[in-house]
N, C-alpha and C positions, 0 to 999 in steps of 0.2 A: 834919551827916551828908551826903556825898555823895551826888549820884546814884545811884552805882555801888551802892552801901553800901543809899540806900533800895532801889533794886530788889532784890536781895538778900535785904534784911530781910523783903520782902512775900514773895518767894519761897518764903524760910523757912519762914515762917506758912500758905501756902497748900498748900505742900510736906507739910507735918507733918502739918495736915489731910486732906489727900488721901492721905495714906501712911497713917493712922489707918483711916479710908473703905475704902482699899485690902485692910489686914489685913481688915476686916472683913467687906470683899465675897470674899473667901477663903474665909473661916472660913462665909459663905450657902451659896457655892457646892459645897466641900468637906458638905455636909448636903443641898444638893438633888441633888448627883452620887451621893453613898451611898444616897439614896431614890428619884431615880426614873431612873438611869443616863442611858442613851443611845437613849431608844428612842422612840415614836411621843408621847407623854404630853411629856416633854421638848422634842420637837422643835413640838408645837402653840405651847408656853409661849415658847419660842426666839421662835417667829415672833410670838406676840401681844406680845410685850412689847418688841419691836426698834419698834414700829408709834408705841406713848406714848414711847418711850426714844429714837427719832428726832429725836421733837420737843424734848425734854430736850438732847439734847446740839446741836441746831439753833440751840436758843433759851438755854440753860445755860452753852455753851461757844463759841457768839456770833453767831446772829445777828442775835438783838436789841441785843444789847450792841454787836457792830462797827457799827450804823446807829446806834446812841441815843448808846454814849458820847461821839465828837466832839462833836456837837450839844449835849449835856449842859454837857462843858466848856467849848463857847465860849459859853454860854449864864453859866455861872461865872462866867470870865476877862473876857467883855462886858459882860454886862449886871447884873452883881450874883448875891445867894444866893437874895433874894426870888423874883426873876423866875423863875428859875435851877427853884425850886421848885414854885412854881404849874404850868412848863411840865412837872414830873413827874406832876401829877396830871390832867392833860389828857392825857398818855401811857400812863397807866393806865387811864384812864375808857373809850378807845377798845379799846386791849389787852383788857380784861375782856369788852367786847360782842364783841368779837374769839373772843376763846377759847371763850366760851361757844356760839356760831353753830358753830365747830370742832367740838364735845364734841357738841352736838345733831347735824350732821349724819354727823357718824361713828358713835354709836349708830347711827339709826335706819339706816345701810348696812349696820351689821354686825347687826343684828336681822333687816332685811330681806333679804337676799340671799341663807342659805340655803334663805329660805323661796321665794323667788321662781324660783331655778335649780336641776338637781340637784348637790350638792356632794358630792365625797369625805368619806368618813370622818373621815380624818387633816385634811380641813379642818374639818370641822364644830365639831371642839374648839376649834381655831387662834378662828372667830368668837364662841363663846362665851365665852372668857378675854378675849379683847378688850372684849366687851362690859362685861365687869367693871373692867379693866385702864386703860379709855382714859380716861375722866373726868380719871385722872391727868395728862394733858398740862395740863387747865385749872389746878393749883394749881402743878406741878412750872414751866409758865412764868410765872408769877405769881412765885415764886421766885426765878426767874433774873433778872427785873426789878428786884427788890426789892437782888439782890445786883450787877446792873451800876452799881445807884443808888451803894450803899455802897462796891463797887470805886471808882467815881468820885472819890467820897471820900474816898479811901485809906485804908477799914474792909473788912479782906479775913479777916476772921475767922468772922464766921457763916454768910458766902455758902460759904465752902470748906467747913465743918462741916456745912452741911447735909444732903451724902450721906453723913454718918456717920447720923444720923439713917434715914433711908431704910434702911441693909443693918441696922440693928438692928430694924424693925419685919420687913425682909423675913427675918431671922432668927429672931423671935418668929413667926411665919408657917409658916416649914420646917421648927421644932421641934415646934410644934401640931398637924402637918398627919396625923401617923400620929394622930392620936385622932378627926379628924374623917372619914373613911372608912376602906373596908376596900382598895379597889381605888385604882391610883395615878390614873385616871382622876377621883375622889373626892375624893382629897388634895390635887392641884396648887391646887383651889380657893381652898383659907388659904392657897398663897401669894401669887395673883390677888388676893386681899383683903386683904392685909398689904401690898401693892404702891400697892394705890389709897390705903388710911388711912394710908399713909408721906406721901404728897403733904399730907392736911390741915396732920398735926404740922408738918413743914416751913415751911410757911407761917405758923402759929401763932409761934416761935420766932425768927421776925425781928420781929416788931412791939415789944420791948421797945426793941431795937438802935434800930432808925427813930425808935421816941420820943425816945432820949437824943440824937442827932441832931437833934432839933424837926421831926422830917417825920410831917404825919398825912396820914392819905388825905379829899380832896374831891373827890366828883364831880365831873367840871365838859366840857361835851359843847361843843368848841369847835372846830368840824370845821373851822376855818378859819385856824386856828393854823398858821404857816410851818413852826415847827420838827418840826408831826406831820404836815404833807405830806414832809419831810425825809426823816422817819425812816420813813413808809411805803414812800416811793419807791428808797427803800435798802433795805428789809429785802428785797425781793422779790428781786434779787441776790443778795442775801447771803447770803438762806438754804440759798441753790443751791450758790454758789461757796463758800461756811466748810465744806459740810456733805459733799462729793464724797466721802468714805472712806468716812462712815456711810452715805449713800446706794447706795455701794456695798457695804457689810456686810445692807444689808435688801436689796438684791436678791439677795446672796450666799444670802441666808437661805430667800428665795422658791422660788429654784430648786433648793435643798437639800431642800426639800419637793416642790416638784412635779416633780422628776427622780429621787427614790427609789423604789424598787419598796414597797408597803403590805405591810404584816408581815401574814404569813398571803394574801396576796392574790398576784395575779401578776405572775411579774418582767416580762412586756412591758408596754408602752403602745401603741398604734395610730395612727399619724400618715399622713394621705394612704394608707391602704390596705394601709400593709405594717406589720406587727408588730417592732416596736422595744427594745431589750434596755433594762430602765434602766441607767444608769451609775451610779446610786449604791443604797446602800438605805438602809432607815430607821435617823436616829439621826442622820444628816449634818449637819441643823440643827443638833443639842445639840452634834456634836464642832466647830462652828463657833461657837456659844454660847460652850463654856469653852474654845476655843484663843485666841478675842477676848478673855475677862475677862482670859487672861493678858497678854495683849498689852498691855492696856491700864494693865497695873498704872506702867510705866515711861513710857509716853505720861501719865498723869494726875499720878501723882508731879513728873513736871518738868516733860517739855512742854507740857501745860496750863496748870499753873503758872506758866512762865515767859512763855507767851502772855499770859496775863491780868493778867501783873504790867505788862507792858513795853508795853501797849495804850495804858494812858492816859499814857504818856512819848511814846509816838507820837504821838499826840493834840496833845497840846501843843506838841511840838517843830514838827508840820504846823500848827495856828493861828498861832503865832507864827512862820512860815517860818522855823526855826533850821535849816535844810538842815543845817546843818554836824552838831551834834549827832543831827540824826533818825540821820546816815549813823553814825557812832560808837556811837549808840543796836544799831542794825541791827548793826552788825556782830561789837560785844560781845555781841550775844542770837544771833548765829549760830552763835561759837563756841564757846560752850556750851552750846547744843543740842546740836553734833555732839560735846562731848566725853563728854556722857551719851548720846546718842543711838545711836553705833555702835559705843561697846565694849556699848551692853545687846543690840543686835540679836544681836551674835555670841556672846556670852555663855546667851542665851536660846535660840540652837540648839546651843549647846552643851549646857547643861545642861536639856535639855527634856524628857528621859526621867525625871531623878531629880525635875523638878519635879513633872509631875503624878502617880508612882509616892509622893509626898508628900502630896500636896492630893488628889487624885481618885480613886486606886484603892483601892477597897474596897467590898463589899457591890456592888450593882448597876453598879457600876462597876468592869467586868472586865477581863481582858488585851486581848481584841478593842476596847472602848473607848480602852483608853489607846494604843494603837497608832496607832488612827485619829486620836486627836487629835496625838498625838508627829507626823506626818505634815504634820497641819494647822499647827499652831506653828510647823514648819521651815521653810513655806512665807509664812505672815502676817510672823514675824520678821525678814526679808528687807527689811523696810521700814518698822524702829521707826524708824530713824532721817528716814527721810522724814515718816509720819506727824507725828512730834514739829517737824520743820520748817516744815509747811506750817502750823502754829498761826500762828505767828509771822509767817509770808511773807504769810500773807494777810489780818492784823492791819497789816503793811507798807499795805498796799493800801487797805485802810475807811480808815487812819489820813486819806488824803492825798484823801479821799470819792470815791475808785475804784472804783466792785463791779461795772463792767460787766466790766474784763479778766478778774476770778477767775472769772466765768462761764464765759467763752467758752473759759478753757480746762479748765476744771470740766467742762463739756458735751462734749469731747471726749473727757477722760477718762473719764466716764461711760459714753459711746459705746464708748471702749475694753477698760473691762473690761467689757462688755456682751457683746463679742463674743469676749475672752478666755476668758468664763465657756463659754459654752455652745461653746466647742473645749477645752477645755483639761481639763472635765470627764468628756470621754469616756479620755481618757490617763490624768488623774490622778486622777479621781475629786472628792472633796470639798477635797483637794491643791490642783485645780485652781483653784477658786473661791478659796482664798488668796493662791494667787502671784497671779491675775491682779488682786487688790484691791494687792498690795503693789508690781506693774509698775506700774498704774496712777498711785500715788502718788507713786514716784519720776519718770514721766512729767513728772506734776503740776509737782512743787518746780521739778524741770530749768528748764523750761517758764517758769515765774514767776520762777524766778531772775533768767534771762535780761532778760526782760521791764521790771522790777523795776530791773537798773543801768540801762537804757536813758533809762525814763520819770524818775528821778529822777536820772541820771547818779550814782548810788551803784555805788559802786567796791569789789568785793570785792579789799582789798588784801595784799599780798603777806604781811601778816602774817597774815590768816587761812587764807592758803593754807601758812603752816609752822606753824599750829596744827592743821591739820587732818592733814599729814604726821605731827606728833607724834604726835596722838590716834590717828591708824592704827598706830604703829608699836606705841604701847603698847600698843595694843590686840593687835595679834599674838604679843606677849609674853604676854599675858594667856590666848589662847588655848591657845599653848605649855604654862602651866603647869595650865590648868584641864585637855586632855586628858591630860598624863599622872600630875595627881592622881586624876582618876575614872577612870583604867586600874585604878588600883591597888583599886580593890572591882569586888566581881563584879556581873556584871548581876540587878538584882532577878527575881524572879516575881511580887512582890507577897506574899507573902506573910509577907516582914520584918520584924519588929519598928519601931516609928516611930520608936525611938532610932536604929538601924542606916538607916532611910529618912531620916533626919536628916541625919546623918553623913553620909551619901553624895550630900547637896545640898551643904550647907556646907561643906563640907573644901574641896572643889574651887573653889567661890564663894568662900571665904577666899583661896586659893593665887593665883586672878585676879585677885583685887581687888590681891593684897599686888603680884601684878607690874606691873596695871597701875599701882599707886602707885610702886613703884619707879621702874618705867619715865621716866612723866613725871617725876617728878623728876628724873630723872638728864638727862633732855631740857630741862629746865630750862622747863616745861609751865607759864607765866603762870597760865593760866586752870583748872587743876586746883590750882594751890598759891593761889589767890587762894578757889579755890572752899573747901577747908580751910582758911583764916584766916576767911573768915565763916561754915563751920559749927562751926569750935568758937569764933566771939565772943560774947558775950551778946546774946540779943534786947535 
């Protein structure tokens, strides 16, 4: 099997998984939207759960894995499986007193501090769900550990299954929730608690895997081991620079809270003496909540995916200074990111009315909701295609034991949607805090791109640049036929039948897909006709 072929094939597998994960986190979402809508209740849980899920996708999606895995492999490649092994369990020895010093000192802040200042309302719940909420970092990055090991490996099956796990407990959780109070203030609780016991199971459900493997866990406190001053002196980096979108999605979320006017309370705030209109109200968090899940479905499905497959190819290609294949590596993972990456952006503002009038409208979740979010989604989408890029570009960067550049310009762009957020929300509202995470990101890639041919004289060549011509062209074809297949049905209210709400996602999603497949083809699109000969080969 090729290269090309095994990367592909891991894709596959990780693909299917997260597409599984994906439906499923739908099917949570679509139950917590019909129970507790958009409003102050949602928007606490928004914020308490962006806080453990930071560090899930920090630590999950890599920044433990872009400092561990190099070292891991050349630990392999050098020094044998033994060696290789022991230095896993001296990297979890440390990680575990790690996590747990995490979990203690974020309780006792979120216990402590409504007690200690006066806090609003609508935050008061925000510290209580946390309180319930966060322990979950301790097991969900124990997790991610366990599955950078077996990525390593090239066992990419139960680390990607694991967040199927998770939205079915947080599913058992959403369904229970109406029996355990009467008030939705009452109910968010079971899902608070269905969120933290998703993290044990997870955990529990790799230790077969690890056995068959020969990996058991041994203590072993060995503060003086090379390879975990390595990988400490890298994660701190890394966690900054892998992590700039999400960092920028919790502060999106922050100020989505603290710049809403309180339901029932007054629309000003008081700043320096004059009385202040809010620019948003309540709910802002939750319609930033579900316009991310959707975002996220097409970033997880591939770009994740393909980040995590094509890490430890990176890896190796850098120990071994194969420059020539890193750069062929690099270049075949670019251009298929952009060939999923930017017909989903435009596809997903396209069809972003029938998607969530599908998923989210119904019972508490009204016309004024879906509006606000329709709003938010045309604004996030803006930048699938970058977010799914930067997986990858900045996996470029750990590969070759880099993490000071991803910072430095991580840290600006942080800076920048920092100061997009609070202009851009008085214009557009909760709009605003979208675009400015999605300007942000394409800042980002730009940025590293650049950077990136320089430091390794990797050359974006001419063939990516008419791969990329393709995949726009088709892509405009695609939009041609998606707008005037959803001409032809009328605009919902909502109150539709789900057959008729069907049909008026998918008709239009078939008509794009069939032109964008045309399209490439007829363009004679490598990288979409190669991408169809390995989804229909056998694993």
């Amino acid at each position: 099997m090729s290269e090309s072929q095994k990367l592909f094939h891991s894709v596959r597998i990780i693909s299917a998984c997260t597409f599984l994960s994906r439906i499923l986190g739908l099917v949570r979402d679509m139950i917590c939207a019909s129970i507790f809508g958009t409003g102050m209740v949602w928007d606490a849980f928004a914020v308490a759960f962006k806080i453990p899920n930071l560090f899930r996708r920090l630590f999950g999606e890599g920044a433990l894995s872009a400092a561990f895995i190099p070292i891991f492999t050349e630990h392999i490649e050098k020094r044998g499986k033994a060696e290789a092994m022991a230095f896993v369990n001296v990297i979890a020895t440390v990680l575990i007193i790690i996590l747990g010093g995490i979990v203690l000192l974020g309780e006792g802040s979120f216990f402590a501090i409504p007690r200690m200042f006066h806090v609003q309302e609508k935050w008061q719940l925000v510290f209580k769900l946390s309180i319930i909420m966060f322990p979950y970092v301790f097991f969900i990055c124990l997790v991610a550990f366990m599955g950078a090991v077996l990525n390593t490996l090239h066992h990419f099956f139960m680390p990607a299954f694991a967040p199927v796990v998770m939205n079915i407990c947080w599913i058992l959780g959403a369904v229970l929730a109406p029996y355990t109070g009467k008030t939705l203030e009452k109910m968010i609780y079971a899902v608070a608690i269905a969120t933290f016991l998703s993290g044990l199971v997870q955990v529990f459900i790799h230790f077969p895997v690890l056995r068959r493997k020969e990996l058991y866990y041994r203590p072993v406190l060995q503060f003086s081991d090379p390879g975990l001053k390595l990988v400490l002196t890298r994660m701190g980096p890394v966690v900054f620079g892998l992590a700039v979108v999400q960092i920028n999605v919790l502060i999106d979320s922050i100020i989505a809270v603290g710049f809403s006017a309180p339901q029932g309370g007054s629309g000003y705030f008081h700043f320096a003496g004059m009385a202040i209109h809010y620019p948003m109200k309540a709910g802002a968090a939750s319609v930033l909540y579900y316009s991310d899940r959707l975002i996220q479905f097409p970033l997880g499905v591939f770009g994740i995916a393909m980040a995590t497959a094509v890490f430890p190819l990176f890896s190796t290609h850098a120990v071994r200074e194969d420059w020539s294949n890193f750069s062929t590596t690099f270049n075949r993972a670019l251009k298929f990111m952009l060939l999923i990456g930017i017909p989903a952006s435009l596809a997903i503002i396209m069809l972003r009315e029938p998607i969530i009038d599908l998923i989210y409208r119904r019972r508490q979740f009204d016309a004024e909701s879906a509006y606000r979010t329709s709003r938010v989604i045309l604004f996030y989408a803006i930048g699938i295609w970058a977010y799914c890029g930067l997986h990858v570009l900045i996996r470029a960067f750990y590969s070759v034991k880099d993490t000071i550049t991803p910072v430095k310009v991580g840290a600006i762009c942080v800076g920048l949607n920092f100061v997009l957020n609070l202009s851009l929300i008085w214009v557009l509202k909760e709009g605003g805090l979208a675009l400015s995470t999605a300007i942000s990101a394409i800042v980002q890639i730009i940025i590293l791109t650049i950077i990136l041919q320089k430091k390794l004289r990797i050359k974006i060549g001419r063939e990516v640049v008419i791969s990329i011509l393709k995949t726009v062209t088709a892509s405009v074809a695609m939009v041609i036929a998606c707008w005037f297949v959803l001409k032809m049905f009328p605009a919902s209210d909502g109150s539709g039948s789900l057959y008729f709400k069907g049909l008026r996602l998918f008709a239009p999603m078939t008509a794009a897909f069939a032109a964008f497949a045309v399209t490439s083809i007829l363009l004679k699109s490598e990288e979409f006709s190669h991408l169809i000969r390995l989804s229909l080969r056998k694993s």
